[in-house]
N, C-alpha and C positions, 0 to 999 in steps of 0.2 A: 464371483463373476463381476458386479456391482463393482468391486474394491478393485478389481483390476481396471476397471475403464477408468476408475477415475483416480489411479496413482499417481498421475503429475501433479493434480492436486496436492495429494500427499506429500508429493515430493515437497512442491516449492511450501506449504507450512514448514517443514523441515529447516527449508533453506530460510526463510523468513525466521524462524526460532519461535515458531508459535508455543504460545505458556499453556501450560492445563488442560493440553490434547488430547480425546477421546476419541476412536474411530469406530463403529461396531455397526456390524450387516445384520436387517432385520428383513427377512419376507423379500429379498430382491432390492432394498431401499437402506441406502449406507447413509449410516447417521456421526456427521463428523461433530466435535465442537471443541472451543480453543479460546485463546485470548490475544488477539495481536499488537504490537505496540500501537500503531495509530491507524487511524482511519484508511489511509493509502495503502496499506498492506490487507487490511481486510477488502477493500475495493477489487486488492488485484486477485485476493483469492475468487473472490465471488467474480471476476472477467472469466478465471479459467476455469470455472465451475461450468458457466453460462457456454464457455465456447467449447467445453466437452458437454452438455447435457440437452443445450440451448435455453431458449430464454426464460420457461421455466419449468426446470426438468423436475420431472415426477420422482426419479430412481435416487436421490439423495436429498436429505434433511442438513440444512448447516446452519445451528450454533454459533456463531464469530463472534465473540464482544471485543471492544476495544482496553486500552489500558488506558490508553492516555489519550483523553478526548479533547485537550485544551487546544492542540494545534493538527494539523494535517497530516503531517509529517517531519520529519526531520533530517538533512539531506548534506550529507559533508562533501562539497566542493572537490571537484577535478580538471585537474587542469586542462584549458579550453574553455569551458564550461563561462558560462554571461549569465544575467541575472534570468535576461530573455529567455535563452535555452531551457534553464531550469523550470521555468513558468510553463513555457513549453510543454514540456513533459508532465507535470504535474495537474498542469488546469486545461490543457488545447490548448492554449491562448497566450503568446510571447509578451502580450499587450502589460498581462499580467503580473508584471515585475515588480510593479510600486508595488505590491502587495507585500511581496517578499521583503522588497526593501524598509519599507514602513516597520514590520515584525523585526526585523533585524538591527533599527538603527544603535543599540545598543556595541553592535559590532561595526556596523559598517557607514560610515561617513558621506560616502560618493558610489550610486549604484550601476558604475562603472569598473571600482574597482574591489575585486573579491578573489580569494585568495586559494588555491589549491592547502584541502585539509580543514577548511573552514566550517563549521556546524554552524548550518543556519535553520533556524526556525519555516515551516512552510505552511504558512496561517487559513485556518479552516474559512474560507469565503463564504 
């Protein structure tokens, strides 16, 4: 019963490619755990956990470690897409962009100009 409320969850680790997955229902209480690449991706499990359970739901236990905890995440560029945008979605805050650019100057020159296909670094604030 447990595991059916909370199968989006399950889904999006799937979709995510969470490493070293365990799921298993215990008394009414689903105990997941995993390993996600970075921080950003365990964030967003634990959003849909919170926005199926609320803020802190009783009926699941969750496990999440990260793999790679040096940087945020890591974010390959689509076209349209500005450094602002990207900051956007990652922090709230467009303002955010030196950040990105800063971690990146290795690839990027002017953070203005960034490139469809590009693997940028999204540095932990």
């Amino acid at each position: 019963m447990v595991k059916s409320k909370y199968q989006e969850v399950l889904d999006l680790g799937d979709k995510l490619n969470v490493q070293n997955g365990d799921v298993q229902e215990d008394n009414g209480v689903l105990k997941i755990k995993g390993t996600t690449q970075t921080q950003y991706e365990k964030n967003i499990l634990w959003d849909k956990i919170k926005e199926i359970g609320g803020e802190n739901p009783s009926d699941i236990k969750a496990d999440i470690k990260v793999a790679d905890d040096s940087v945020y995440h890591r974010h390959t560029v689509q076209k349209g897409e500005s450094l602002s945008k990207i900051a956007k979605h990652y922090y709230g805050d467009p303002m955010k962009y030196t950040a990105i650019f800063e971690a990146n100057t290795d690839k990027l020159k002017n953070p203005d100009l960034i490139y469809p296909d590009q693997e940028l670094v999204i540095p932990n604030l």
